[in-house]
C-alpha positions as CSV (number, residue, x, y, z in Angstrom):
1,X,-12.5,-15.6,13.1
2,X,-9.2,-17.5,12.7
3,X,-9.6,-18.7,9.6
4,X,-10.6,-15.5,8.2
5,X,-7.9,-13.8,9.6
6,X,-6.0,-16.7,8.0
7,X,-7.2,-15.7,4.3
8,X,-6.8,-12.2,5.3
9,X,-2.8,-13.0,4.8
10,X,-3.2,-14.9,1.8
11,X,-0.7,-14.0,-0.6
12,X,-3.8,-13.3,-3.3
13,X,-4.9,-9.9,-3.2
14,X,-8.6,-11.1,-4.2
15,X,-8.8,-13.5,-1.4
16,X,-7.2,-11.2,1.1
17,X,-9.1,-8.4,-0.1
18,X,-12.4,-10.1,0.5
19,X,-11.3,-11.7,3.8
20,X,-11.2,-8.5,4.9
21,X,-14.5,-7.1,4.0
22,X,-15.8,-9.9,5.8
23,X,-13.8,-8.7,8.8
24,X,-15.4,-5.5,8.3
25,X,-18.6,-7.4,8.1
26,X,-18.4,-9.7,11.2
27,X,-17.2,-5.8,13.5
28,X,-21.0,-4.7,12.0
29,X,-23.0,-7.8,12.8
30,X,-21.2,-8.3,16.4
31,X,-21.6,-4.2,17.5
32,X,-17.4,-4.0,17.1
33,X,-16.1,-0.4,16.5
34,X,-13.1,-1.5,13.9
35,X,-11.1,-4.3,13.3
36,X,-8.4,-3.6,15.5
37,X,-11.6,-3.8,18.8
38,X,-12.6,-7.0,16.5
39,X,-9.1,-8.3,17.0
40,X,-7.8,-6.7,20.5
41,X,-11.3,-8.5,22.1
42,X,-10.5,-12.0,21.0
43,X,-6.5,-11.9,21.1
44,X,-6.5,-14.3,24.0
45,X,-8.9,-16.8,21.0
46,X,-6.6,-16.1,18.7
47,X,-3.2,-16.1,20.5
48,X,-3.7,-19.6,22.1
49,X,-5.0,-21.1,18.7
50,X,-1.8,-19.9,17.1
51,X,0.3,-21.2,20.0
52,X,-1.1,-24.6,19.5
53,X,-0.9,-24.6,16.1
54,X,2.9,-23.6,15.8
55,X,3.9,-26.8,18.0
56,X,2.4,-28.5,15.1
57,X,3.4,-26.6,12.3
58,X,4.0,-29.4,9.5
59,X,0.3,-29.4,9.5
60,X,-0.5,-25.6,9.8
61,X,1.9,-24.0,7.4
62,X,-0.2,-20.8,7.5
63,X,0.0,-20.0,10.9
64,X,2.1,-17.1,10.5
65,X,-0.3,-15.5,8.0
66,X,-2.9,-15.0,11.2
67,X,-0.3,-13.6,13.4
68,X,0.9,-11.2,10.1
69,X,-2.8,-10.2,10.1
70,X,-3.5,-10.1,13.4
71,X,-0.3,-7.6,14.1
72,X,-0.9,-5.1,11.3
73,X,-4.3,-4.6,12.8
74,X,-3.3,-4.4,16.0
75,X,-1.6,-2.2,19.0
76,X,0.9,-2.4,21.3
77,X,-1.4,-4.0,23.8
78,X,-1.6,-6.9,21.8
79,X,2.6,-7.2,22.5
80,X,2.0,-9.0,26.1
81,X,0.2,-12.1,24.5
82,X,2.3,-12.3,22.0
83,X,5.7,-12.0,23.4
84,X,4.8,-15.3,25.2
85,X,4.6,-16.9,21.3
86,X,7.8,-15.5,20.5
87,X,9.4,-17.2,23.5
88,X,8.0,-20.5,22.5
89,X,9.1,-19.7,18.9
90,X,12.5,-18.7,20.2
91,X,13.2,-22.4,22.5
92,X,12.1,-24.2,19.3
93,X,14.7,-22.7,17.6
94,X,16.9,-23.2,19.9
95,X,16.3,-27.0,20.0
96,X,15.8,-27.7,16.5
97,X,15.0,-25.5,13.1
98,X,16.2,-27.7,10.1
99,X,12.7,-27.9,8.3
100,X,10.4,-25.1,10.2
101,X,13.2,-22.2,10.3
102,X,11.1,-20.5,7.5
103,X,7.5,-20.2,8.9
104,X,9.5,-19.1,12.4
105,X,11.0,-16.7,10.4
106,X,8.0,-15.4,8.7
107,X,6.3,-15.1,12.4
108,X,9.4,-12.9,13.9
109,X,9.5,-10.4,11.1
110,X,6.3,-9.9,11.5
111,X,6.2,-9.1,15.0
112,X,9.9,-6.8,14.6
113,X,7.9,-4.9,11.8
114,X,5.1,-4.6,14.1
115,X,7.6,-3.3,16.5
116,X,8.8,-0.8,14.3
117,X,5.8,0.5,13.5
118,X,4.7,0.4,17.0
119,X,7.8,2.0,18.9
120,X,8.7,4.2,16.4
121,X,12.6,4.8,15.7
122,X,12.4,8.7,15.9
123,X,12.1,8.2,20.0
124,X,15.8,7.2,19.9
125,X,16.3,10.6,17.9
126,X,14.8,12.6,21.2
127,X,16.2,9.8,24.0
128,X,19.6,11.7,23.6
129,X,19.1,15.6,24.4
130,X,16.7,14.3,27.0
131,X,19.4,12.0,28.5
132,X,22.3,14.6,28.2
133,X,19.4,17.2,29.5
134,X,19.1,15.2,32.3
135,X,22.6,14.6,33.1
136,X,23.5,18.3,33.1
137,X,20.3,18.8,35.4
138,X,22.3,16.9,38.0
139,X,25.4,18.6,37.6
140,X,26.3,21.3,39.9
141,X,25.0,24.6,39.7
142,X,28.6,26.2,39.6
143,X,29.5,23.8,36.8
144,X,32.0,21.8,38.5
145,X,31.8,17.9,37.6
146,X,32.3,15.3,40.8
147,X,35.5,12.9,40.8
148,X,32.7,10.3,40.4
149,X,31.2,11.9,37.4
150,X,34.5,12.3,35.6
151,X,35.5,8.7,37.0
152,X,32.3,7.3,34.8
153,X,33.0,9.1,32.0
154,X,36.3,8.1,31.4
155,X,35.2,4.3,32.5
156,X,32.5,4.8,30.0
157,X,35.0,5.9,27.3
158,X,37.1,2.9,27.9
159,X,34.7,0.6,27.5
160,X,33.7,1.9,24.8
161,X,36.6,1.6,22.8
162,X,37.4,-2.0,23.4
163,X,34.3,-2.6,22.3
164,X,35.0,-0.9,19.1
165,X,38.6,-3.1,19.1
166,X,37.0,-6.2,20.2
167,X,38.6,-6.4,23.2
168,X,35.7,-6.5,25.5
169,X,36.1,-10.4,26.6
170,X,39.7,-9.4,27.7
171,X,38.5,-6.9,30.2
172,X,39.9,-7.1,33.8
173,X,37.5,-8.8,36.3
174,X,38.3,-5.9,39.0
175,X,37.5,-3.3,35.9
176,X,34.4,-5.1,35.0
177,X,33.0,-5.2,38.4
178,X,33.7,-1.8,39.1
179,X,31.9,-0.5,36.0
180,X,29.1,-2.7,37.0
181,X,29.1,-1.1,40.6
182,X,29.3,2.8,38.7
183,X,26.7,1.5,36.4
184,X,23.8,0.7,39.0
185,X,24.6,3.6,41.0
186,X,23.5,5.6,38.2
187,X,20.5,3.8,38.1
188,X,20.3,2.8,34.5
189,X,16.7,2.5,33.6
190,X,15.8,-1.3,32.8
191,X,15.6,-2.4,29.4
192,X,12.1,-2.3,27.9
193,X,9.9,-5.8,27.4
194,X,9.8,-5.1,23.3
195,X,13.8,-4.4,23.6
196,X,14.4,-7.3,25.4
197,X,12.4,-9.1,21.9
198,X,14.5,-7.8,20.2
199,X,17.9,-8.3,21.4
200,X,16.3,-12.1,21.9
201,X,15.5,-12.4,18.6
202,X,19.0,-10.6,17.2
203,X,20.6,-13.4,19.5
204,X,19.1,-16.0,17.2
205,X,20.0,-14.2,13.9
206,X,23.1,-14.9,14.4
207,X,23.6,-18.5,15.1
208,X,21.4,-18.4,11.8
209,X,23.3,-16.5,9.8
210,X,25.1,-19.4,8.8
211,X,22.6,-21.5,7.7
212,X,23.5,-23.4,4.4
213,X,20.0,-22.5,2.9
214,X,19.7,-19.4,0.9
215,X,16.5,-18.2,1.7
216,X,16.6,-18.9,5.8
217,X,20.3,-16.5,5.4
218,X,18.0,-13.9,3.1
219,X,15.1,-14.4,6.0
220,X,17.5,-13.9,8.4
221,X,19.0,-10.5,7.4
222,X,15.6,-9.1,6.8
223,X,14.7,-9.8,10.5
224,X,18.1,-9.0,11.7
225,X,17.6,-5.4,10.2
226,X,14.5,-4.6,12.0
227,X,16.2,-5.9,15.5
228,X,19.1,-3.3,15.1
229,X,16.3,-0.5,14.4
230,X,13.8,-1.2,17.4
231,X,17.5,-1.8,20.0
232,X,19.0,1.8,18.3
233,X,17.5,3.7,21.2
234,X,19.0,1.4,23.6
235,X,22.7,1.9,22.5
236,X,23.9,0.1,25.6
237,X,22.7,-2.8,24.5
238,X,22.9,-2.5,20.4
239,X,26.4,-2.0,20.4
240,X,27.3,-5.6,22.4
241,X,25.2,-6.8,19.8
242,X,26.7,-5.7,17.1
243,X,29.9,-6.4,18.3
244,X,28.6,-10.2,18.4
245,X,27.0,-10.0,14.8
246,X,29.9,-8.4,13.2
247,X,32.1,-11.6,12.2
248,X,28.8,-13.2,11.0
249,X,27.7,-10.4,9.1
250,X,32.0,-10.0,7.5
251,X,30.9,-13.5,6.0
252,X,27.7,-12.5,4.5
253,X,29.4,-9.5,3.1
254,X,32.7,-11.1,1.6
255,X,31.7,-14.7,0.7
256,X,28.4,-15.7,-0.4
257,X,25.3,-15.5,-2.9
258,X,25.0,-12.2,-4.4
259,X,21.6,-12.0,-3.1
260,X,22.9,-12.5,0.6
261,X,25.8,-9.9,0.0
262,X,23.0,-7.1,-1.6
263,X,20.8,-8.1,1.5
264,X,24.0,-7.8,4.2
265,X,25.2,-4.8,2.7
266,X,21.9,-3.3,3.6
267,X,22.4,-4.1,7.4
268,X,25.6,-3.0,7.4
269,X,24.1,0.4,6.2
270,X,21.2,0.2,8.7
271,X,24.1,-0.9,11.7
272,X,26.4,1.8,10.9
273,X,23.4,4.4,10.5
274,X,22.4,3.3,14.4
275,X,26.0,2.6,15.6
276,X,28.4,5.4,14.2
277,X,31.9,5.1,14.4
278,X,32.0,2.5,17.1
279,X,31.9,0.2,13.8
280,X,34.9,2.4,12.0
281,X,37.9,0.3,12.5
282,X,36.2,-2.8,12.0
283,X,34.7,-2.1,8.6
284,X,37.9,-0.4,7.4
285,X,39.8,-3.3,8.4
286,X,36.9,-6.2,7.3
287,X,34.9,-4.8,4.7
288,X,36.2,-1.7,3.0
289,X,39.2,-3.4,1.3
290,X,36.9,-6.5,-0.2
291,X,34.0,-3.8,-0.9
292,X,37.0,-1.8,-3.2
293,X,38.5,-4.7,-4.9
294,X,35.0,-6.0,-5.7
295,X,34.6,-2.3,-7.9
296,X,37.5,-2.5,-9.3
297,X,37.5,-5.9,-10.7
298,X,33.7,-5.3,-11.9
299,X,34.4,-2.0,-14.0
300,X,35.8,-3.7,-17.4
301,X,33.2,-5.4,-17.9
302,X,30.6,-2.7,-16.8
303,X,32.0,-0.3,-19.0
304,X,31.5,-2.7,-21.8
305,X,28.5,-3.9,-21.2
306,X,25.2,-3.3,-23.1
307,X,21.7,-2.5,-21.9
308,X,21.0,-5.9,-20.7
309,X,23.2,-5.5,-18.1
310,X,21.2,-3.2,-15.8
311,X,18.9,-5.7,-15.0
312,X,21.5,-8.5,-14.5
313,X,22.4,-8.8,-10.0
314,X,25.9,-8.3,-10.7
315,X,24.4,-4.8,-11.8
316,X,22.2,-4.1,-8.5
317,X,24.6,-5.6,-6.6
318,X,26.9,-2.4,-7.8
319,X,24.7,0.2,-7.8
320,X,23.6,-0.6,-4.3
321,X,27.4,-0.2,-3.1
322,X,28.2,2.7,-5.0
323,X,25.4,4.2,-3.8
324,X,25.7,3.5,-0.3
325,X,29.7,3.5,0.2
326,X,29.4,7.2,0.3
327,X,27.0,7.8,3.1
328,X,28.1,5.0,5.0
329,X,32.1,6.0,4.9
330,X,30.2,10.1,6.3
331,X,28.1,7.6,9.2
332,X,30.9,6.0,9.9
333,X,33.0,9.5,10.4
334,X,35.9,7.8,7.7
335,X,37.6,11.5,7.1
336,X,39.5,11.4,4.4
């Protein structure tokens, strides 16, 4: 099974195509229902052979195309035995990634698309009415707030904006500790095992964000996008994060291949669509200034240019900034 689940990624469409008709013919000749009861019966096989082989990766190099396979015909219950792979991916990349940092790569974007696709983003869309529904439940019935209920709220709105100046490692200890205190007693529900994945593996990302390889820094982005869209339902969380990416991400943005900057821009997009204006003074200050005089210095020589130059990355570069300044000055709540 694992090395047709290992052809079943190739890169080939006729040898992945015809990998999996044979998956479809092994579920007929062994009484399985689909693949996905093909692969959820022998994920404990499957998991352990991959976790073997990625201690030895110089030798497997396609040991991510199994997991790819494996996870895009799979379930969330396959996420238990495979969160115990990431964690082994995660210490090896904490102790040494110069020459395997793109198959690890490959493996975690394809478990934060699988995450995606499992724990679907339009959850953090209903998360808020229900929360604020829930808070007003607990409110008194003659609409009257508590001195502890107006005493959070303005603790929360504090904290809030120094995390938007920056100024969260300057916090008091006596402020911290009481917001930790007013945080428990409102019981704040424990972050989920696929969040915690995430915010792992957007811990990672950034150390790796300056990486003096191209492609790991193009790899990196691509998996640092789909972190900040599973974490957006957990704001608490997301916006430390981001707080933590930001300077690394500035650098992408201002000060590197154009590839990179076309690839950052589009996290910054996907950050400020999740965060809102909690990234508005940074970006105005950062990134708006370098993102204008960029435009301006590139319209001579747009305006003269022929045909050719539409498919030139100087061009897409452009387009993509033009097109996205707009929406992301309204997410962002710019004003005028």
């Amino acid at each position: 099974l694992y090395p047709v689940l290992e052809k079943a990624g190739d890169k080939t469409l006729l040898i992945s195509e015809t990998a999996l008709g044979t998956l479809a013919d092994i579920c007929e000749a062994c009484s399985y229902g689909s693949v996905q009861c093909l692969i959820n019966e022998n994920s404990d096989y499957l998991v352990d052979r991959i976790s073997l082989n990625l201690r030895q990766v110089a030798h497997q190099p396609h040991v991510s195309q199994v997991l790819d396979t494996m996870l895009r015909h799979s379930d969330a219950s396959l996420l238990p035995l495979v969160e115990d792979v990431i964690q082994d991916v995660l210490a090896t990349l904490d102790q040494s990634y110069v020459h395997q940092a793109p198959t690890f790569l490959r493996v975690l974007h394809s478990v934060m698309t699988a995450l995606v696709r499992w724990f679907d983003s339009s959850c953090g869309q209903e998360h808020q009415p229900r929360q604020a529904a829930e808070w007003w439940s607990k409110t008194p019935s003659q609409g009257q707030l508590t001195q502890q209920e107006v005493e959070q709220f303005f603790l929360d709105y504090v904290r809030q904006k120094q995390l938007a100046e920056g100024d969260l490692a300057e916090t008091g200890e006596e402020e911290t500790g009481q917001y930790r205190e007013t945080g428990e007693e409102c019981g704040e529900a424990a972050l989920p095992s696929h969040a915690q994945l995430a915010k792992a593996v957007m811990e990672r990302c950034i150390h790796l964000l300056s990486d003096r390889k191209l492609r790991v820094r193009l790899q990196v982005l691509d998996v640092l996008e789909l972190c900040i869209t599973v974490l957006h339902p957990h704001r608490n969380h997301l916006l430390p994060m981001a707080h933590r990416v930001w300077p690394a991400l500035v650098t992408r943005l201002i000060s590197d291949d154009p590839l990179a900057v076309l690839s950052a821009f589009k996290v910054l997009c996907t950050l400020a669509q999740q965060c809102g204006d909690f990234l508005r003074q940074r970006f105005s200050k950062d990134v708006l200034p370098k993102l204008t005089s960029s435009l301006l210095s590139q319209a001579p020589a747009s305006a003269r240019a022929g045909p050719v130059y539409s498919h030139t990355l100087a061009f897409k570069l452009q387009l993509a900034v033009l097109q996205g300044l707009g929406s992301l000055c309204e997410k962002l709540d710019m004003g005028e």
